[in-house]
C-alpha positions in Angstrom: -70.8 -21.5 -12.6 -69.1 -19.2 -10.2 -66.4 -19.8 -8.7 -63.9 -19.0 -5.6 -60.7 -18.9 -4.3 -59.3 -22.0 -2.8 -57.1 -22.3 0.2 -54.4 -23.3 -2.6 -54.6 -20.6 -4.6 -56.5 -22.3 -7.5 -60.0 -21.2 -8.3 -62.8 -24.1 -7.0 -67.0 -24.4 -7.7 -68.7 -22.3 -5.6 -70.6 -24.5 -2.6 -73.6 -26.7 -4.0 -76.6 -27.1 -2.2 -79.0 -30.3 -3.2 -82.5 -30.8 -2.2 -83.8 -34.3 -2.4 -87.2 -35.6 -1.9 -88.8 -38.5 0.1 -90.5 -41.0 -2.2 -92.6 -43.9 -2.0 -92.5 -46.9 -4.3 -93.9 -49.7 -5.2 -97.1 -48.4 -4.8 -99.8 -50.8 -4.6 -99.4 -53.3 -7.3 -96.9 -51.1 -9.0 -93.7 -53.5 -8.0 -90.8 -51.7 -9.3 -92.3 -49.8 -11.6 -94.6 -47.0 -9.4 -93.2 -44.1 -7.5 -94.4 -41.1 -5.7 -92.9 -37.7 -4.5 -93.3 -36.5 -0.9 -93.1 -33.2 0.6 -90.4 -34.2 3.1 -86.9 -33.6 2.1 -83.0 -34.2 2.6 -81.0 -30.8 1.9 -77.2 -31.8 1.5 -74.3 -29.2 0.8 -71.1 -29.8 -1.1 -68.1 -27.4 -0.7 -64.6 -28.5 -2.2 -61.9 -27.4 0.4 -58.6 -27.8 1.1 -58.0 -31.0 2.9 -60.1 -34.2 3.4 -63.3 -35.7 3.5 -66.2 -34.0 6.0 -69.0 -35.3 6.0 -71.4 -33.9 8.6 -75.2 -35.3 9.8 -78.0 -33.7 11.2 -81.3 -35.0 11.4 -82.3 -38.2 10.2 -79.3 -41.0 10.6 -76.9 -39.0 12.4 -75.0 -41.0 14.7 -75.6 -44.3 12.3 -74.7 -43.7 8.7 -70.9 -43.5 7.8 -69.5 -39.8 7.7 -66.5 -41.6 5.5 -65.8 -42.4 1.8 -68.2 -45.4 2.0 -71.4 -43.3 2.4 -73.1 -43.4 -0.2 -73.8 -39.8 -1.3 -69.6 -39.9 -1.1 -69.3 -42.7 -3.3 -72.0 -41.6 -5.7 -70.2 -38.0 -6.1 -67.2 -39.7 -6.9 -68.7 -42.0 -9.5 -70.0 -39.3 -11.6 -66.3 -37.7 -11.5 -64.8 -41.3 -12.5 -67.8 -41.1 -15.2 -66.9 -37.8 -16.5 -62.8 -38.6 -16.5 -61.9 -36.6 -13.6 -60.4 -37.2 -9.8 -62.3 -37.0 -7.3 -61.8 -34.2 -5.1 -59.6 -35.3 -2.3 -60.7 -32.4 0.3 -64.5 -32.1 0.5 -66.8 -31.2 3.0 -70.7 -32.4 2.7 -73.0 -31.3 5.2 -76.5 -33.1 5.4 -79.5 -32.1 6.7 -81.6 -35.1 6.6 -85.8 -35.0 6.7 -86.2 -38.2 5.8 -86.0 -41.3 8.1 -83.4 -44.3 7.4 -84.6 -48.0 6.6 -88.3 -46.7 6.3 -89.1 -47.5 2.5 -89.0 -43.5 2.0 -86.5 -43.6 -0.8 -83.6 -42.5 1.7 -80.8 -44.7 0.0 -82.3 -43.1 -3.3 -82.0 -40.0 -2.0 -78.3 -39.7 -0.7 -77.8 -41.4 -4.2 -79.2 -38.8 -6.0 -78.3 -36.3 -4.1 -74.4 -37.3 -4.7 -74.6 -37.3 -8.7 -76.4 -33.8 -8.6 -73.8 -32.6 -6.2 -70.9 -33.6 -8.1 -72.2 -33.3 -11.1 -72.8 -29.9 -10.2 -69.2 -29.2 -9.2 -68.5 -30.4 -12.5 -70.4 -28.2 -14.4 -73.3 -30.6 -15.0 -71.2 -32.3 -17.8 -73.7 -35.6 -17.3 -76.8 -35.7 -19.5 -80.0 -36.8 -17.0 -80.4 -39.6 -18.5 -76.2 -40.7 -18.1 -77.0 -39.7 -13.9 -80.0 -41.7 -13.8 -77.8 -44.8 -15.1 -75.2 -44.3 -13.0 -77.8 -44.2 -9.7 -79.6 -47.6 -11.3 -75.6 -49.2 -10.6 -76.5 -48.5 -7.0 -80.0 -48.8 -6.7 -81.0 -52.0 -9.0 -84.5 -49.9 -9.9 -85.4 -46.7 -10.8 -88.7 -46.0 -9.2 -87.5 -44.1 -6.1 -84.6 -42.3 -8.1 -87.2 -41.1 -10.8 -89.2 -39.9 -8.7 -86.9 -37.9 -6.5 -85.5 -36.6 -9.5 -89.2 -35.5 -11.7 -91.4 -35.1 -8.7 -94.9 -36.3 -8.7 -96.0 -39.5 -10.0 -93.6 -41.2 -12.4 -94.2 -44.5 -14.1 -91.0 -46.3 -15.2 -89.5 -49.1 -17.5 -86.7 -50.9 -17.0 -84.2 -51.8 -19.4 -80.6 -52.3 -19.8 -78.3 -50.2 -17.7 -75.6 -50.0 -21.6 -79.0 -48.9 -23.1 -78.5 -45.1 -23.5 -82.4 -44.5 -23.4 -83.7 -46.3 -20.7 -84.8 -46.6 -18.6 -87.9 -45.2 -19.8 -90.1 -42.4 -17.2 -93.0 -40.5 -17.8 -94.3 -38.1 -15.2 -97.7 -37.9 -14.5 -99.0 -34.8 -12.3 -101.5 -36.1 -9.0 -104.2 -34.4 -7.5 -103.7 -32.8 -3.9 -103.1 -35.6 -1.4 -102.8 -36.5 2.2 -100.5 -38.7 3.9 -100.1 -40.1 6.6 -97.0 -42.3 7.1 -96.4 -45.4 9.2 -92.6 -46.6 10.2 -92.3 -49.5 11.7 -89.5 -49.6 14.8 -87.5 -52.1 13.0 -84.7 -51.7 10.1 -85.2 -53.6 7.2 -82.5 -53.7 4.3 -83.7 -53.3 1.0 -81.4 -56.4 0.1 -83.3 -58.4 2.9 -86.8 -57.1 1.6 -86.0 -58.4 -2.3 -84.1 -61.4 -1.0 -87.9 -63.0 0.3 -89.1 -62.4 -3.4 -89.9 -66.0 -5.4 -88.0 -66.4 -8.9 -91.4 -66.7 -10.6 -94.7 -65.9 -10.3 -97.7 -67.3 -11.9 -99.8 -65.7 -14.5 -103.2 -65.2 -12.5 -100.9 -63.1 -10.2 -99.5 -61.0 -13.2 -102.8 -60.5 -14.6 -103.9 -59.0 -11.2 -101.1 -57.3 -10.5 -101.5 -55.6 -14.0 -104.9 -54.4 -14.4 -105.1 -52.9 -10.4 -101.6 -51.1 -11.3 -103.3 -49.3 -14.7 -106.5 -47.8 -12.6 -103.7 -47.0 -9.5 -102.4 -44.5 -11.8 -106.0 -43.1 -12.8 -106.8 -42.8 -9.5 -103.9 -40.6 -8.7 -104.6 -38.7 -11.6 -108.2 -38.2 -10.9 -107.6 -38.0 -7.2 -110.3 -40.6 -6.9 -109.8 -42.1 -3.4 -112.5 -44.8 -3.7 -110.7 -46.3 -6.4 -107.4 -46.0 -5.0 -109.0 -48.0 -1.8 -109.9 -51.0 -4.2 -106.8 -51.5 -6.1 -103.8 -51.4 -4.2 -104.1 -54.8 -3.6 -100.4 -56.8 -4.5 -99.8 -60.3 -5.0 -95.9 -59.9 -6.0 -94.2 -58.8 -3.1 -96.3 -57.9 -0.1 -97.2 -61.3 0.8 -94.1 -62.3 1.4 -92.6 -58.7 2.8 -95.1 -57.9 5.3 -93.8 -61.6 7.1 -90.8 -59.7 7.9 -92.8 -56.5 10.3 -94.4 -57.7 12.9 -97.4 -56.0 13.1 -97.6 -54.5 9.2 -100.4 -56.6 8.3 -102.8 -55.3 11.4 -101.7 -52.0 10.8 -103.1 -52.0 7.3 -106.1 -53.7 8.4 -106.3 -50.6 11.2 -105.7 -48.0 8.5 -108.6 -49.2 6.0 -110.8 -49.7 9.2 -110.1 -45.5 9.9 -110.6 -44.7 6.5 -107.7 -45.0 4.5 
């Protein structure tokens, strides 16, 4: 990696410059395990300097998230250097120029995650395997569906397992046919830890059984690009029941969309 001189004399990483995409998950009856690459992107840079934390905003967020050590694409970076044994650079400047829109299940958590592994990791060297990054972003995230597929692009099917497990969890990629979307945000914030918290403990099998056999054909019909299929099995019974209670609204919107032709 090249490097430069430092106000201190010592040689630092050149700059870094990430570009993280906008996913969506859960896709259909794919709870957890389903996620999708958009063409709508966060582009965050990461210089080491000479004094302090900087974290600059544009876009997206600016004026709400934190421009201190408890945003996330800070504490992310500085995971990776606890991961690889290092200190965490006490002057850095990070300058975002954010795409995609906060608190509208577009991945944007998983995206200033990701993008704070790459960063540092890149500082480092890239002495963290994708797999060991991917781990580390699960400690943040709880599921891997919008990290995966920020991080392999198109559609990506994942399996959980074990964060100590060193290969999982397991992701396949899976390329889509061309697609257009159109996406609906809601005026409203909701937390992810708000959204998971409505979830019931258990579920019965019938539901499973559903949830399984649409989630299988969601895949072929992204695959295939085969739209008519796609319109008859995104049906959920795991989570959107109990989520769309929380938007006003969501459930007429849906009905709206189908009605147009979605």
């Amino acid at each position: 990696m090249e490097t430069q001189a430092s106000s201190t004399g010592r040689e630092s990483p050149a700059p870094v410059c990430v570009f993280v995409p906008a996913t969506t998950a859960n896709l259909g009856p794919g709870f957890d395990c389903l996620g999708m690459a958009l063409n709508l992107e966060n582009r965050v840079r990461f210089e080491i300097t000479g004094s302090g934390l900087q974290v600059d905003i544009q876009g997206e967020g600016a004026g709400s998230l934190s421009s201190d050590h408890t945003n996330l694409i800070v504490k992310a970076l500085q995971q990776v250097y606890r991961t690889a044994g290092k200190t965490p650079p006490l002057g850095l400047h990070i300058h975002c120029h954010n795409q995609i829109p906060v608190g509208s299940g577009l991945g944007s958590s998983a995206a200033a995650v990701l993008a704070g592994l790459l960063g540092g990791n890149a500082l480092l060297g890239n002495p963290l395997k994708p797999g060991e990054l991917l781990r580390l972003g699960l400690e943040f995230e709880g599921h891997a569906d919008n990290l995966a597929a920020a991080w392999y692009g198109g559609l990506v099917l994942v399996a959980a397992g074990s964060t100590d497990e060193a290969d999982w969890p397991l992701i396949r990629r899976i390329d889509v046919a061309p697609l257009k979307l159109a996406v609906v945000v809601p005026e409203i914030t909701l937390p992810t830890a708000e959204a998971r918290r409505v979830l019931p403990r258990q579920v019965s099998i019938e539901d499973s059984t559903f949830n399984m056999s649409r989630a299988l054909l969601v895949v072929e019909a992204f695959r295939s690009g085969d739209l008519d299929l796609l319109g008859k099995v995104m049906d959920d019974r795991l989570h959107q029941p109990y989520r769309l209670e929380l938007v006003p609204g969501a459930q007429q919107a849906m009905q709206a969309a189908r009605q147009a032709g979605a």
